[in-house]
C-alpha positions in Angstrom: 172.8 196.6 -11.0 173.4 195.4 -14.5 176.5 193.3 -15.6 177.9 192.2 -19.0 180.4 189.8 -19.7 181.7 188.6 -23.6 184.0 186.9 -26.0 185.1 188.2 -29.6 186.5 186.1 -32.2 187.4 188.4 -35.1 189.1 186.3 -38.3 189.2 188.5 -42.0 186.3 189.9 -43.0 184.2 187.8 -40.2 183.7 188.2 -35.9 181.8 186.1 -33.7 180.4 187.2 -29.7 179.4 184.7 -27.5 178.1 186.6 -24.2 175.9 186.8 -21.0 174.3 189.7 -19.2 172.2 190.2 -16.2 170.0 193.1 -14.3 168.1 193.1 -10.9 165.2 195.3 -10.3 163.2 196.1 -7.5 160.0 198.1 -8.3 157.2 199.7 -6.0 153.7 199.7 -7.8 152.2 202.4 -8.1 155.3 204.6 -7.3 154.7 206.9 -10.4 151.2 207.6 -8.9 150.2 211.2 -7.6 149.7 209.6 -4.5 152.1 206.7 -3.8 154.8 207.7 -2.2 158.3 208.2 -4.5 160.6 205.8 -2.5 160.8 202.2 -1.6 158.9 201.4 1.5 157.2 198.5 2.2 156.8 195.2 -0.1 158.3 195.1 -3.8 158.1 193.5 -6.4 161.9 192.1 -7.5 163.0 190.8 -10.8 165.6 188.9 -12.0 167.3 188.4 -15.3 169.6 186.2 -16.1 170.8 186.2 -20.1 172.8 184.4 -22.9 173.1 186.0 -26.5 175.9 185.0 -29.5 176.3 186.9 -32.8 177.8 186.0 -36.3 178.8 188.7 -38.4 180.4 189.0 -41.9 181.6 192.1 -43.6 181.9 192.4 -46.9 182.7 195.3 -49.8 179.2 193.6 -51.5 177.8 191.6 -48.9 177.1 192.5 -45.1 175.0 189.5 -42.8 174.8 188.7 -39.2 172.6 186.4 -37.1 172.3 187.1 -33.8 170.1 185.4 -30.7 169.6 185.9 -27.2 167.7 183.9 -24.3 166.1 185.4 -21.4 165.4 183.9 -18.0 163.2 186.0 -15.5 163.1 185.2 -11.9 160.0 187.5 -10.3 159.7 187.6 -6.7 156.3 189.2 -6.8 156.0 190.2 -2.8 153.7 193.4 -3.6 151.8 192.5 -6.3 150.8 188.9 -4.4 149.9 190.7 -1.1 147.6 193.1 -3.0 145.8 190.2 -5.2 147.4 191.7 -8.2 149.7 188.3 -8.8 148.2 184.6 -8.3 151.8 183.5 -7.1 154.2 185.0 -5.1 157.1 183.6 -7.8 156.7 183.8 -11.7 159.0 183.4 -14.3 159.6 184.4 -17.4 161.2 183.5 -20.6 162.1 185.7 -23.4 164.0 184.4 -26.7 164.9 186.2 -30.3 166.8 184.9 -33.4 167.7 187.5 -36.1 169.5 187.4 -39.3 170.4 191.0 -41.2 171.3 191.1 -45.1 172.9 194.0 -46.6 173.8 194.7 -50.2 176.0 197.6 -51.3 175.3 198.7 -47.9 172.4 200.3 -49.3 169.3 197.8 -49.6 169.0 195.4 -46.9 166.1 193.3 -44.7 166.1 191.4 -41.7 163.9 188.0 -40.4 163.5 187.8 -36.5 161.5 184.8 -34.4 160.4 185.8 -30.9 159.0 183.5 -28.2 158.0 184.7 -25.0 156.9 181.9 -22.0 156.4 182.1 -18.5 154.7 180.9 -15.7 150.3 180.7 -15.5 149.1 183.5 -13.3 145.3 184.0 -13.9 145.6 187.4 -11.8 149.0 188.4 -13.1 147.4 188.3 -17.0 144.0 188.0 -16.1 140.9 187.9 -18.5 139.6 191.1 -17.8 136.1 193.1 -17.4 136.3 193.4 -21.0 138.2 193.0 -24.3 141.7 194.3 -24.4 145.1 193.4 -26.0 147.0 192.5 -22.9 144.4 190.6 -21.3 144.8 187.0 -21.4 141.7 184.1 -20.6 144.0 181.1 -19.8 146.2 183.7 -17.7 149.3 182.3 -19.7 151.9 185.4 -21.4 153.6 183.0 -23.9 153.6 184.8 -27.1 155.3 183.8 -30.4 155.7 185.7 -33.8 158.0 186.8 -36.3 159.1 190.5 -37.4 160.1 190.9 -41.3 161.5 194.5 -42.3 162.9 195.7 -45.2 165.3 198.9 -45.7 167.0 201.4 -47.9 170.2 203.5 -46.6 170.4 206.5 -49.4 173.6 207.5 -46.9 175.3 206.7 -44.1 173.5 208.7 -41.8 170.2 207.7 -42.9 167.8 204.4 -42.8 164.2 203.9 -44.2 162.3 200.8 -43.2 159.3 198.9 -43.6 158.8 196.9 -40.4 155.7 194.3 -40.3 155.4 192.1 -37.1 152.9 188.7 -37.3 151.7 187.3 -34.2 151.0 183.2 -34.2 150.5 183.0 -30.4 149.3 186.1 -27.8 149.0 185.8 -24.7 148.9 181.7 -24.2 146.4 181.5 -27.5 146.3 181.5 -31.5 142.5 182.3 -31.1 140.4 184.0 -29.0 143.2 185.0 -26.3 141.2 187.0 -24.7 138.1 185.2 -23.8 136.4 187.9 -25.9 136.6 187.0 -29.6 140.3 188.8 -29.9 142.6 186.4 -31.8 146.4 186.6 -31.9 146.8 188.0 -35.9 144.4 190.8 -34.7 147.6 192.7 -33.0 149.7 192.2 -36.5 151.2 195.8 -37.1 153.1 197.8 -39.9 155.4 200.6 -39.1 157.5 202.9 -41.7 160.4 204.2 -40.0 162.8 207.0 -40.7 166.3 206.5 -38.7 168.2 209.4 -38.8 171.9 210.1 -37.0 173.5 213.5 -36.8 
């Protein structure tokens, strides 16, 4: 099940959303496999999120902004994952938060700034070190992860968006260097993406 609940405040050319939202999950692993079986039997895995998010818009003729920011709290109830010796604890959690302000001018050239932090509980089996090197692996079995996302676009029409995205990492999996046990260091997952958004 997943439930939403909000507030709007709208005033002239501005709005304001204060909210909270929620999901539960209960997963199998290994239920996509060939060979697992395709419904629920046995232990699971469960996951719980719990959420807050607000949002500050302004529209203008010249000028468009909004900030926006969400926190979220996941409760894991890790049943499957501990019995197999895939999770170090049978209960993890896991915490996920995002700031974002948006600029528009003209409605046509725009960017946006976001800061992400993810933290969570220490489970050295959960985000283990690994056999060898590898982005998700993690050698203090920690997933807190922080960074920011710039990105910069250009709406020729309504319908249309261009972007240059470009994400930095400071933290990666519970390190600034060598994460991984293995030489790999958090700016080594820094990407670039150019996007073309397109709505019909």
């Amino acid at each position: 099940p997943y439930w939403r609940v909000a507030y709007e405040q709208q005033w002239a050319q501005h709005s304001l959303e204060i909210g909270a939202y929620g999901a539960t999950f209960k997963v199998l692993p290994g239920a996509a496999s060939a060979t697992a079986p395709t419904t629920l039997q046995g232990a699971t895995n469960r996951f719980q999120d719990v959420a807050e998010d607000v949002q500050y818009q302004f529209l203008g003729d010249m000028h468009i902004f909004s900030m926006a920011a969400t926190h979220i709290h996941e409760s894991q109830t890790l049943d499957a994952s501990f019995a197999s010796g895939n999770s170090a604890n049978p209960k993890d959690d896991l915490n996920t938060s995002r700031v974002t302000g948006t600029y528009y001018y003209r409605r046509k050239w725009g960017g946006s700034a976001s800061y992400f932090s993810t933290t969570g509980s220490t489970d050295a089996a959960l985000y283990g070190i690994g056999s060898k090197p590898g982005v998700t692996t993690s050698a203090n079995g920690s997933p807190n992860t922080t960074g920011w996302i710039v990105e910069a676009n250009y709406v020729p029409w309504l319908n249309v968006k261009l972007s240059l995205q470009y994400t930095s990492y400071t933290k990666f999996n519970g390190g600034s260097t060598n994460y991984d046990g293995y030489g790999r260091n958090a700016h080594d997952n820094n990407t670039v993406y150019i996007l073309t958004w397109f709505a019909y």
